[in-house]
Biotite code that builds the C-alpha atoms (Angstrom):
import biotite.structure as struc

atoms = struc.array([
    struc.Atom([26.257, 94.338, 115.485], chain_id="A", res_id=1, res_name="UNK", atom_name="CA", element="C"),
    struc.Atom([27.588, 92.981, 112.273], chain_id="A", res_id=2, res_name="UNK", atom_name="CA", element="C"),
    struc.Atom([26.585, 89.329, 111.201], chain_id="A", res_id=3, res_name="UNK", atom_name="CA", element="C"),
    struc.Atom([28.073, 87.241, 108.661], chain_id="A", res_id=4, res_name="UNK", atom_name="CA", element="C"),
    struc.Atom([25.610, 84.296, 108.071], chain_id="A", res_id=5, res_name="UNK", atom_name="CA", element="C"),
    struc.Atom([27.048, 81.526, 105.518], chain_id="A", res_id=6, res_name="UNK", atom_name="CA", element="C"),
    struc.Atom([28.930, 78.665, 106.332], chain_id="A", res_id=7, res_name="UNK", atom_name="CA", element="C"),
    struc.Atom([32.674, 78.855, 105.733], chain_id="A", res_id=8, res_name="UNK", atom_name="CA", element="C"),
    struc.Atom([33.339, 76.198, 102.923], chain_id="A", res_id=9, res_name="UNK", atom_name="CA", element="C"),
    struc.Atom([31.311, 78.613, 100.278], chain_id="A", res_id=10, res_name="UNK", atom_name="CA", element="C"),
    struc.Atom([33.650, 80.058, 98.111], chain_id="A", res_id=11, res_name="UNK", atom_name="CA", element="C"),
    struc.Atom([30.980, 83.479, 97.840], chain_id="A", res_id=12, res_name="UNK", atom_name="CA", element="C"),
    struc.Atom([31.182, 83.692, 102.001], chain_id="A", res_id=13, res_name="UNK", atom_name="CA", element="C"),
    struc.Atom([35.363, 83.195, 101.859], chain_id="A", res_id=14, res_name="UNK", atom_name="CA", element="C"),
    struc.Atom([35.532, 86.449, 99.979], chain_id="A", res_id=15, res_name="UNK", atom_name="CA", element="C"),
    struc.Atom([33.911, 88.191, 102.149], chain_id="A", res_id=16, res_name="UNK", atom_name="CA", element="C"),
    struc.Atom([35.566, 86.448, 105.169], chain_id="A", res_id=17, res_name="UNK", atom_name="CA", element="C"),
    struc.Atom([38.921, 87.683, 103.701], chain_id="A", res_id=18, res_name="UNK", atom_name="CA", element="C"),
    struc.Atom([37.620, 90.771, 102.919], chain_id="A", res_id=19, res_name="UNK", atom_name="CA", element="C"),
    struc.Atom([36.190, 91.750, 106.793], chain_id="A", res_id=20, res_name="UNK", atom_name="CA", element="C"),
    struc.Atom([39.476, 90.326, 108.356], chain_id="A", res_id=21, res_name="UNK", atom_name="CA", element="C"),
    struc.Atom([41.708, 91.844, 105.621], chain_id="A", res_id=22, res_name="UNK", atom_name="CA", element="C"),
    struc.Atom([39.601, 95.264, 106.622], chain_id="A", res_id=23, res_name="UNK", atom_name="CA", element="C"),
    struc.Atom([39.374, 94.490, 110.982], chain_id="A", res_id=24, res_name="UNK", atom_name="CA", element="C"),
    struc.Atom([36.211, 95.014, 110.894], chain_id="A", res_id=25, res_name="UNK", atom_name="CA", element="C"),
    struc.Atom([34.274, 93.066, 114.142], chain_id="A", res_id=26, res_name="UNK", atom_name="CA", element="C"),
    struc.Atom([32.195, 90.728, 113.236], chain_id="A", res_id=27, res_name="UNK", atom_name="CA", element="C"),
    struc.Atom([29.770, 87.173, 113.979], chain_id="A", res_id=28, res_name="UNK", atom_name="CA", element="C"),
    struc.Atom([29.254, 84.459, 111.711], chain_id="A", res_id=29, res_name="UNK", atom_name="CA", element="C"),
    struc.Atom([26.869, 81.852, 111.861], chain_id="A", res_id=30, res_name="UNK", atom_name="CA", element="C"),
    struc.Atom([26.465, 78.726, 110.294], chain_id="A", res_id=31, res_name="UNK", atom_name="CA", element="C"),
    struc.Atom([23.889, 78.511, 107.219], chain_id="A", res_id=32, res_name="UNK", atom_name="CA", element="C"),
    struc.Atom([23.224, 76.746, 104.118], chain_id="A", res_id=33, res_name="UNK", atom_name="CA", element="C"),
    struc.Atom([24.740, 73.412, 102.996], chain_id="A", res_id=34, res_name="UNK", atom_name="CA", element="C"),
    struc.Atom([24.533, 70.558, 105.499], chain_id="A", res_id=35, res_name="UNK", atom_name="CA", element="C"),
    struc.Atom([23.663, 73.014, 108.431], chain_id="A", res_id=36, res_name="UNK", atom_name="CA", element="C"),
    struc.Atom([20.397, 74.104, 106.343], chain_id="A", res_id=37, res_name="UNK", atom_name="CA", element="C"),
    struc.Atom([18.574, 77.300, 107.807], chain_id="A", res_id=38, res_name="UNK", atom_name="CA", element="C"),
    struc.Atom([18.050, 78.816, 104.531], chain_id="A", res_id=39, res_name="UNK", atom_name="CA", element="C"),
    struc.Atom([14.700, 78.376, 103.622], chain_id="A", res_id=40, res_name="UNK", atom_name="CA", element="C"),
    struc.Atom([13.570, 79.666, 106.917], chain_id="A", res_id=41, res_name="UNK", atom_name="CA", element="C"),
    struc.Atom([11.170, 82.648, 106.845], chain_id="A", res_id=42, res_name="UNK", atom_name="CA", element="C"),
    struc.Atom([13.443, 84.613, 109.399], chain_id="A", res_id=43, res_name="UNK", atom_name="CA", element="C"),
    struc.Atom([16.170, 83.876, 106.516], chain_id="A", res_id=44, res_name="UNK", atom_name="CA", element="C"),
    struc.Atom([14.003, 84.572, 103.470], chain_id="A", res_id=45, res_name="UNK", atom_name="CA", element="C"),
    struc.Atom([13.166, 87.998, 105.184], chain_id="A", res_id=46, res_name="UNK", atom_name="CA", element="C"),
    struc.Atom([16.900, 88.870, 104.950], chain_id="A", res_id=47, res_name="UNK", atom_name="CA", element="C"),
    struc.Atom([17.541, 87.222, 101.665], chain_id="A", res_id=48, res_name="UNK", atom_name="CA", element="C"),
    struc.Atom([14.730, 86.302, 99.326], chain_id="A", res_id=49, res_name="UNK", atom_name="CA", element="C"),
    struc.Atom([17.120, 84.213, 97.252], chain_id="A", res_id=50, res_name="UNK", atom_name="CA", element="C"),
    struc.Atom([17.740, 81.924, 100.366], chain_id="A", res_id=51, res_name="UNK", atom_name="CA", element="C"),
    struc.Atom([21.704, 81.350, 99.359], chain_id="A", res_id=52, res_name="UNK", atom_name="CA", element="C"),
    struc.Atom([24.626, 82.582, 101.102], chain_id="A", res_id=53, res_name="UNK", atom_name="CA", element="C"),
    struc.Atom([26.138, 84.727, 101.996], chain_id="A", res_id=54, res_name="UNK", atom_name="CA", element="C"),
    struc.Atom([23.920, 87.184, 104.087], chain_id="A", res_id=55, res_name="UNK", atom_name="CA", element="C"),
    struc.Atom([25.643, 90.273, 105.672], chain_id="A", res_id=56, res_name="UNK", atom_name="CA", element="C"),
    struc.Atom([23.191, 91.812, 108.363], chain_id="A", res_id=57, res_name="UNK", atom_name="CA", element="C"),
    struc.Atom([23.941, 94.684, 110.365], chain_id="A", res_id=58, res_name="UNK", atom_name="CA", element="C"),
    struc.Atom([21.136, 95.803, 112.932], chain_id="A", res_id=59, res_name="UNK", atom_name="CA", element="C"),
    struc.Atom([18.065, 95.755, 110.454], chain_id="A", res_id=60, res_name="UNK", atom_name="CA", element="C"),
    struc.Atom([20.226, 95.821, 107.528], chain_id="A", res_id=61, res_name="UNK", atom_name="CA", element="C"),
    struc.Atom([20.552, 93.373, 105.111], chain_id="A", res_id=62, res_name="UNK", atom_name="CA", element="C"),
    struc.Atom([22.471, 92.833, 102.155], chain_id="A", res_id=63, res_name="UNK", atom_name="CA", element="C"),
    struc.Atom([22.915, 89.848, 99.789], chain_id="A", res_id=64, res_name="UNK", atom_name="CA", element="C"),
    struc.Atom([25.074, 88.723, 96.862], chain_id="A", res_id=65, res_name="UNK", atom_name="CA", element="C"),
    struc.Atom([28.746, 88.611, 97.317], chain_id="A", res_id=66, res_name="UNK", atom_name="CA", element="C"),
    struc.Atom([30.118, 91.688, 95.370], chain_id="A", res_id=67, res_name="UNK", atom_name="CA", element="C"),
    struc.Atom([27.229, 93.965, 96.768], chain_id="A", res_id=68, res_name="UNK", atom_name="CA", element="C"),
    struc.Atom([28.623, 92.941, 100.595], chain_id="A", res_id=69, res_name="UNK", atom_name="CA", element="C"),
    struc.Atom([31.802, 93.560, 99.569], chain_id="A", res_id=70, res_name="UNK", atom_name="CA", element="C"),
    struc.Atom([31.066, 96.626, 97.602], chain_id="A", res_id=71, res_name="UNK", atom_name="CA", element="C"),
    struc.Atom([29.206, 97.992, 100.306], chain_id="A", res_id=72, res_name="UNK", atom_name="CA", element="C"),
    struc.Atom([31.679, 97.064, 103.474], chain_id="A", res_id=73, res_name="UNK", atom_name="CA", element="C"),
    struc.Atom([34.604, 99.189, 101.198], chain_id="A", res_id=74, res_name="UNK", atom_name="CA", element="C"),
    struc.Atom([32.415, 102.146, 100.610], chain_id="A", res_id=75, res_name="UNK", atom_name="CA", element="C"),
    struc.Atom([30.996, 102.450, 103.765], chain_id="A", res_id=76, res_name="UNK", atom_name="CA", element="C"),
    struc.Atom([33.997, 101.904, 106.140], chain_id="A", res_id=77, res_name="UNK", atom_name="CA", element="C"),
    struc.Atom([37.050, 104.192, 105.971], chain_id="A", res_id=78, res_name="UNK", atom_name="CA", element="C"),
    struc.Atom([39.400, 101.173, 105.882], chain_id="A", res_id=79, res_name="UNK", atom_name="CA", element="C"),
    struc.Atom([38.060, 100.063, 103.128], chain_id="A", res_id=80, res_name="UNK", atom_name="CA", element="C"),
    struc.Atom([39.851, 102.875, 100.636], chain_id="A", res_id=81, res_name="UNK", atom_name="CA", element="C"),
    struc.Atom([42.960, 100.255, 100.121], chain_id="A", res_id=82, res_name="UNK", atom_name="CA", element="C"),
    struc.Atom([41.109, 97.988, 98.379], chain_id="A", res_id=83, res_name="UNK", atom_name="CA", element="C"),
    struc.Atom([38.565, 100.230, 96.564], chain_id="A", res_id=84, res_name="UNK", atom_name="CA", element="C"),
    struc.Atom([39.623, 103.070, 94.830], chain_id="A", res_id=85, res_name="UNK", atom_name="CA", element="C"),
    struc.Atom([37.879, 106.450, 95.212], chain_id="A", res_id=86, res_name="UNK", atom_name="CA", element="C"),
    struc.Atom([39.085, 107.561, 92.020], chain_id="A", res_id=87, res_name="UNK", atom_name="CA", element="C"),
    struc.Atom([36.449, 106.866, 89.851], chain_id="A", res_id=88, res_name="UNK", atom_name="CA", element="C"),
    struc.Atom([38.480, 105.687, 86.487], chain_id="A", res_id=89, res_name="UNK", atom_name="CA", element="C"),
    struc.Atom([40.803, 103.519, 89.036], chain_id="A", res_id=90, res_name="UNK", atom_name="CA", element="C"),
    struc.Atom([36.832, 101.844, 90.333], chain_id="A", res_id=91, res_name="UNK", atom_name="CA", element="C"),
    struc.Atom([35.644, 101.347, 87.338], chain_id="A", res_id=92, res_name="UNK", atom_name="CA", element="C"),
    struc.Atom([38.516, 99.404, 86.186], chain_id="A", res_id=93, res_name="UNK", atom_name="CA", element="C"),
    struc.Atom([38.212, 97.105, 89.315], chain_id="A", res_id=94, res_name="UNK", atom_name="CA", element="C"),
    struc.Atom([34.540, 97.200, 88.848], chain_id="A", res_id=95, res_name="UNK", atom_name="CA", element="C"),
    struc.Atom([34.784, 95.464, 85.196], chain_id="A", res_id=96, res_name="UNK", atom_name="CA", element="C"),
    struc.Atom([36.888, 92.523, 86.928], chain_id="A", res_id=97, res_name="UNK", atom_name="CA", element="C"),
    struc.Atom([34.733, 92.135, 89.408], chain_id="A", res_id=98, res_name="UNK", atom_name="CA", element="C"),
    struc.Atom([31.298, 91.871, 87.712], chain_id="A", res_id=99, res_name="UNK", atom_name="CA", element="C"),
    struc.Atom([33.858, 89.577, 85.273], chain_id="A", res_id=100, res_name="UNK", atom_name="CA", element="C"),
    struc.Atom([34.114, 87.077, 87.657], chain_id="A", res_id=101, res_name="UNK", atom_name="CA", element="C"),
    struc.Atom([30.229, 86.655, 88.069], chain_id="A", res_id=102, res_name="UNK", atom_name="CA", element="C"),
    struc.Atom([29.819, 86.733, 84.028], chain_id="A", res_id=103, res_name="UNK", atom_name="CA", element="C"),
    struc.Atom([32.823, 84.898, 83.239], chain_id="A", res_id=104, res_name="UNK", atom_name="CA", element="C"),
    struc.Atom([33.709, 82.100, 85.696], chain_id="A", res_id=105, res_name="UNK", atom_name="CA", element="C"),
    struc.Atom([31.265, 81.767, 88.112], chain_id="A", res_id=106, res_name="UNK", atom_name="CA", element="C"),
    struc.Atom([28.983, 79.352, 86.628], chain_id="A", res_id=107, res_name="UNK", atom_name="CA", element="C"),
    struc.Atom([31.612, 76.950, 85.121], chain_id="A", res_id=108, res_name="UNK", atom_name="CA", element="C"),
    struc.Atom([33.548, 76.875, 88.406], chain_id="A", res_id=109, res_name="UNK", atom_name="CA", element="C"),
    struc.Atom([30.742, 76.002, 89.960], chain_id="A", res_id=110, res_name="UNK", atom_name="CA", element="C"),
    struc.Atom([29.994, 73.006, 88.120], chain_id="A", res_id=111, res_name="UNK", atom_name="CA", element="C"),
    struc.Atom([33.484, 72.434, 87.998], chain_id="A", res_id=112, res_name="UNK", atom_name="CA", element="C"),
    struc.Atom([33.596, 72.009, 91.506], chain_id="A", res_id=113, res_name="UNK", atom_name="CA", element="C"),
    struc.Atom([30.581, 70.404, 92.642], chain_id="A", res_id=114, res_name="UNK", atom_name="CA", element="C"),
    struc.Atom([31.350, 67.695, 89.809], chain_id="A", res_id=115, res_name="UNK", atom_name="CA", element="C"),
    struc.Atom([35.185, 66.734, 91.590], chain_id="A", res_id=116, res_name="UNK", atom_name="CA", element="C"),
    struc.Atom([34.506, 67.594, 94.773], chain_id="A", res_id=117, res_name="UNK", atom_name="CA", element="C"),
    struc.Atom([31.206, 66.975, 96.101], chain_id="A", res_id=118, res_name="UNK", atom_name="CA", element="C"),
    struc.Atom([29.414, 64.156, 93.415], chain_id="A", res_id=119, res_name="UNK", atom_name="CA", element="C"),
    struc.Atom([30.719, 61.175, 93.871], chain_id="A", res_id=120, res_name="UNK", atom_name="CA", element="C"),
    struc.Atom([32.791, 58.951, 90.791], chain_id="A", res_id=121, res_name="UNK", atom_name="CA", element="C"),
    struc.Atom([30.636, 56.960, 89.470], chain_id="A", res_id=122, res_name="UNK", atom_name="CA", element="C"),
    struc.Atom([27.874, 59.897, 89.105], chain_id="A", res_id=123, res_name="UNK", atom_name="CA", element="C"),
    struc.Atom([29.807, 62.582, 87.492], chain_id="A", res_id=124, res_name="UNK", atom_name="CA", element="C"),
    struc.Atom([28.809, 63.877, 84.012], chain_id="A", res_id=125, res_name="UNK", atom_name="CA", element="C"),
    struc.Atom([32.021, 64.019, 82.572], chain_id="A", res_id=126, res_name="UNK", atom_name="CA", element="C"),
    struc.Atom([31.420, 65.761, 79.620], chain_id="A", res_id=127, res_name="UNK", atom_name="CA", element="C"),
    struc.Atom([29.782, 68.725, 81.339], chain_id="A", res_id=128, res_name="UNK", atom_name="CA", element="C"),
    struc.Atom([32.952, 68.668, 84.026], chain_id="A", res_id=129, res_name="UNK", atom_name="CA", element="C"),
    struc.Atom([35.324, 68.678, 80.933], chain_id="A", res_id=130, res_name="UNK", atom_name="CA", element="C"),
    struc.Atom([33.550, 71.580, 79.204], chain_id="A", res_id=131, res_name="UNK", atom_name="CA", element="C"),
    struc.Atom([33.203, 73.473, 82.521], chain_id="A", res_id=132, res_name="UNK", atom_name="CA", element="C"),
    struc.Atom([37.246, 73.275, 82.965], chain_id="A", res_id=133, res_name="UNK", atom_name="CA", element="C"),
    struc.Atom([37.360, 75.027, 79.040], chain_id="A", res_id=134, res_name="UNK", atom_name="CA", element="C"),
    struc.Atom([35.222, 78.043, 79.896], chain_id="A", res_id=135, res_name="UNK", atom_name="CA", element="C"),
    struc.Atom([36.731, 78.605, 82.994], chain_id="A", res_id=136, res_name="UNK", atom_name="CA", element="C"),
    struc.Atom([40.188, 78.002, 82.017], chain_id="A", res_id=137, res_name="UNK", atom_name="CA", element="C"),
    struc.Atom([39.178, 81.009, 79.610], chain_id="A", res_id=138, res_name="UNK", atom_name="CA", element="C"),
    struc.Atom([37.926, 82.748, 81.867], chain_id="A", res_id=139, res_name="UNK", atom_name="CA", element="C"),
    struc.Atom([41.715, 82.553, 84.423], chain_id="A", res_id=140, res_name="UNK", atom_name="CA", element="C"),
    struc.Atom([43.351, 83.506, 80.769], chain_id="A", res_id=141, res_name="UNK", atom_name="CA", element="C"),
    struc.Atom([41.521, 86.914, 80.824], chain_id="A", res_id=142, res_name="UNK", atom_name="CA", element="C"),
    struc.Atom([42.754, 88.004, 84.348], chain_id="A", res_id=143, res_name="UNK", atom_name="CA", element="C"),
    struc.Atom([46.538, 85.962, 83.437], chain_id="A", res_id=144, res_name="UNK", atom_name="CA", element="C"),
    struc.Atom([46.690, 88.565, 80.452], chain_id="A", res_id=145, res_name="UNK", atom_name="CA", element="C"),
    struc.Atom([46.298, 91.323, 83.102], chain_id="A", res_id=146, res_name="UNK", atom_name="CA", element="C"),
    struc.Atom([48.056, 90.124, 85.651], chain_id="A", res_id=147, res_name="UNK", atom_name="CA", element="C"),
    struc.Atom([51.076, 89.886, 82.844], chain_id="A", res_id=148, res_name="UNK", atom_name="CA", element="C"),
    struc.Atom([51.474, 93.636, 83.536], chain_id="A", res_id=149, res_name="UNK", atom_name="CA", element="C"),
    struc.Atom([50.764, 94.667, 87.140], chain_id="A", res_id=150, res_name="UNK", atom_name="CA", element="C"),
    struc.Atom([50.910, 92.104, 90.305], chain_id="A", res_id=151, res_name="UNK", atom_name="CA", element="C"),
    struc.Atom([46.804, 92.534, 91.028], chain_id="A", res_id=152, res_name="UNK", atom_name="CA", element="C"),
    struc.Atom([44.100, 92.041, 89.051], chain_id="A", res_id=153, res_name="UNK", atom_name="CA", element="C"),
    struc.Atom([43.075, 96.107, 88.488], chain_id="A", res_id=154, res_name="UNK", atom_name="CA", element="C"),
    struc.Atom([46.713, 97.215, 88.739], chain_id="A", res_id=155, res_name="UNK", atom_name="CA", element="C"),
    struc.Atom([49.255, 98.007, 91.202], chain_id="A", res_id=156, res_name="UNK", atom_name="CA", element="C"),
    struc.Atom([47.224, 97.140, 94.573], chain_id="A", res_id=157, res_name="UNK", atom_name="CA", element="C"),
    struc.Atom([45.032, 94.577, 96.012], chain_id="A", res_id=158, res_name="UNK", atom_name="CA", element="C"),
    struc.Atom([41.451, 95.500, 95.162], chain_id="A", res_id=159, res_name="UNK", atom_name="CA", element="C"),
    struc.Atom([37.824, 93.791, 95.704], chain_id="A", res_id=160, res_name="UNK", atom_name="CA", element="C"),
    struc.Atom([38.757, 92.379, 92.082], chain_id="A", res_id=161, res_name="UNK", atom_name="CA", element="C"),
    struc.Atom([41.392, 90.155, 93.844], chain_id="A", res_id=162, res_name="UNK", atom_name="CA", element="C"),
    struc.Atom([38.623, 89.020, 96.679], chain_id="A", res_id=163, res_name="UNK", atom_name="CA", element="C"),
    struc.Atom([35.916, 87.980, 93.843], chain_id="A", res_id=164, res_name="UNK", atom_name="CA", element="C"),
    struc.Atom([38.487, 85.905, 91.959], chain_id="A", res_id=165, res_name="UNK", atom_name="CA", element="C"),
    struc.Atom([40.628, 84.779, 95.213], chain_id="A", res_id=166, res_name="UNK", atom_name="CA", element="C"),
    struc.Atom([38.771, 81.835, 96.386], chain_id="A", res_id=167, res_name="UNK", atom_name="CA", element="C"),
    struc.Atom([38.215, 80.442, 92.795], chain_id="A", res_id=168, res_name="UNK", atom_name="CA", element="C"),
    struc.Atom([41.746, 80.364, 92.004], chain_id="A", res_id=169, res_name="UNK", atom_name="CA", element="C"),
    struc.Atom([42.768, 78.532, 94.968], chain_id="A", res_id=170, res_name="UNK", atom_name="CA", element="C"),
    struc.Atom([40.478, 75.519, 94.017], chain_id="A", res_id=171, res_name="UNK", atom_name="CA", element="C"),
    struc.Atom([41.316, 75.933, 90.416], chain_id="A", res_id=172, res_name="UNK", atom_name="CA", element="C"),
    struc.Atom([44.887, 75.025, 91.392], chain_id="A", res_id=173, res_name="UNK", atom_name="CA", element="C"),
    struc.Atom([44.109, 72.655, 93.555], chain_id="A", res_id=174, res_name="UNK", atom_name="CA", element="C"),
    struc.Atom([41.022, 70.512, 91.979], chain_id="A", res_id=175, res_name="UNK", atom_name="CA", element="C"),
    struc.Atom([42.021, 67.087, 90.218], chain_id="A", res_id=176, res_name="UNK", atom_name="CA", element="C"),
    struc.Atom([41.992, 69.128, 86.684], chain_id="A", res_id=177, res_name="UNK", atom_name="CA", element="C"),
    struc.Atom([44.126, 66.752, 83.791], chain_id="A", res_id=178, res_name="UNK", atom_name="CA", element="C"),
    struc.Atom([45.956, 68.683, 81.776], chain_id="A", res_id=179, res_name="UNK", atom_name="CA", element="C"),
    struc.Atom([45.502, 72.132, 83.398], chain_id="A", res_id=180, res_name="UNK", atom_name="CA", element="C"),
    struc.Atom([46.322, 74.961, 81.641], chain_id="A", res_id=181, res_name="UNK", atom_name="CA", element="C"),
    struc.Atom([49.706, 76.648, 83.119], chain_id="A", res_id=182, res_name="UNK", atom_name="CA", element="C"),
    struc.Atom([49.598, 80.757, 83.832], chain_id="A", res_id=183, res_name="UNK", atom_name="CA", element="C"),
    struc.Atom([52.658, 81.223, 85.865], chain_id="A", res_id=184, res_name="UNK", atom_name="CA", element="C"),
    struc.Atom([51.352, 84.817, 86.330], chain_id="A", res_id=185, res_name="UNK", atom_name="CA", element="C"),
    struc.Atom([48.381, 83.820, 87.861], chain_id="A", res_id=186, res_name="UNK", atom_name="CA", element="C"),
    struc.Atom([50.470, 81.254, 90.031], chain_id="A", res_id=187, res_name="UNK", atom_name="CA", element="C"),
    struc.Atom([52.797, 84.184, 90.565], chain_id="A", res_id=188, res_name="UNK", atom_name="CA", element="C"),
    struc.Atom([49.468, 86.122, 92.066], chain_id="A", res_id=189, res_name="UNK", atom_name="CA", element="C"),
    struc.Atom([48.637, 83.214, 94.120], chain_id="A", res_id=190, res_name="UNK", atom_name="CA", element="C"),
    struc.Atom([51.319, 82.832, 95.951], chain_id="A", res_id=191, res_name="UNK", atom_name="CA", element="C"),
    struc.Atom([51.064, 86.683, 96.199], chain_id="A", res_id=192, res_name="UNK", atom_name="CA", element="C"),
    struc.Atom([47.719, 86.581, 97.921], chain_id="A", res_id=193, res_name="UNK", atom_name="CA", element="C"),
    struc.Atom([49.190, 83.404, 100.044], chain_id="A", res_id=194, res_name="UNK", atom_name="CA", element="C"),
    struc.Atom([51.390, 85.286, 101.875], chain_id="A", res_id=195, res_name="UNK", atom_name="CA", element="C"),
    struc.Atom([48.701, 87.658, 102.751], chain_id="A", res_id=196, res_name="UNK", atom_name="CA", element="C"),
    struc.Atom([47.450, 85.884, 106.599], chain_id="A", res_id=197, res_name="UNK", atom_name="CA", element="C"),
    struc.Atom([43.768, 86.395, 106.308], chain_id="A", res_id=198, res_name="UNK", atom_name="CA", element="C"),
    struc.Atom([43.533, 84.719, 102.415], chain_id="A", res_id=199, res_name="UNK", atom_name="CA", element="C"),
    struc.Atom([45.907, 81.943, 104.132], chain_id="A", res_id=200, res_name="UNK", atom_name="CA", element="C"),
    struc.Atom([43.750, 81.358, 106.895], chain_id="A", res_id=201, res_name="UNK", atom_name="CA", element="C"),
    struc.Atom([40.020, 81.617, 105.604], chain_id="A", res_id=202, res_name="UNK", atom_name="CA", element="C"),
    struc.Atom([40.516, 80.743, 101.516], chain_id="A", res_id=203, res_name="UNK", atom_name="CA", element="C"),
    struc.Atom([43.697, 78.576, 101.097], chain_id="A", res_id=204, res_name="UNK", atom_name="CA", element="C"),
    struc.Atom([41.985, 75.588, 103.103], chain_id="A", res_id=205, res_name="UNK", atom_name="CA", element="C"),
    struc.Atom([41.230, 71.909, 101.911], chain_id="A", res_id=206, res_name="UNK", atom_name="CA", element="C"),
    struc.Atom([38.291, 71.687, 99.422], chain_id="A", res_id=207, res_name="UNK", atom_name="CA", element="C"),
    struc.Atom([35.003, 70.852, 100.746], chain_id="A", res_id=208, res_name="UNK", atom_name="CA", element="C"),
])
């Protein structure tokens, strides 16, 4: 039995939402972290000592961190080849994008987000929210430049480097940002990835 626990808002648990229905591979999810709490549970802390989300458990296995889950789900299920190259000069490319997005963006996204989406007006720092856009508006010029020469991220196919940056981008494009920098290749990606049903149905959703 393969569990899923995270709630669905959390741009970490989207990618590997997308990535298990992008891949068919069964699965349960239940509810955890945010507003439906759960997290700092023992029974939780047993499976993930860092009590965030998202929380991949199958039987007595448990695995935490984004990337790893996803890492692990391509390696160890045959479908999993399309979006993770066996090759290992084609991995390694993906690889550097996807250990790019935790380096890179995921901290000023982050703040980013939670200071338009979930902090109200009149409390947001808006000097931190301005200098969050910056670094990760550098950080979506680093994967624009590649995406300038092949229609994914690592190249010619969808890879896990897609799924890491996937979620992020939607909300980057759709966040009240003033004066956001234009990439028409990375636009050009997005509606790539829109058209795909899965990243249409679990990531392209209204920001919470």
């Amino acid at each position: 039995m393969r569990t899923l626990w995270g709630r669905a808002n959390s741009g970490n648990v989207m990618k590997v939402i997308w990535l298990l229905e992008e891949l068919r591979l069964p699965y349960e999810r239940i509810d955890v972290g945010g507003p439906f709490g759960g997290t700092d549970t023992p029974q939780y802390r047993a499976k993930n000592p860092t009590g965030l989300v998202p929380t991949l458990q199958e039987d007595e296995f448990a695995l935490w961190e984004s990337n790893v889950i996803m890492r692990y789900l391509a390696s160890a299920n045959e479908a999993g080849e399309s979006v993770w190259p066996r090759e290992a000069r084609a991995r390694a490319r993906a690889e550097c994008w996807l250990d790019c997005e935790q380096t890179r963006l995921a901290r000023p996204q982050s703040a980013m987000f939670w200071g338009y989406v979930r902090t109200p007006p009149e409390k947001r720092d808006e000097a931190a929210i301005a200098q969050a856009v910056k670094d990760a508006a550098a950080a979506y010029a680093l994967i624009a430049a590649a995406l300038d020469r092949s229609p994914f991220i690592a190249g010619e196919h969808l890879t896990l480097a897609d799924f890491a940056w996937g979620p992020h981008v939607h909300r980057w494009l759709h966040l009240p940002i003033p004066d956001r920098p234009e990439y028409p290749s990375l636009r050009r990606w997005y509606d790539r990835l829109l058209e795909r049903p899965a990243y249409a149905a679990h990531v392209a959703v209204p920001l919470s």
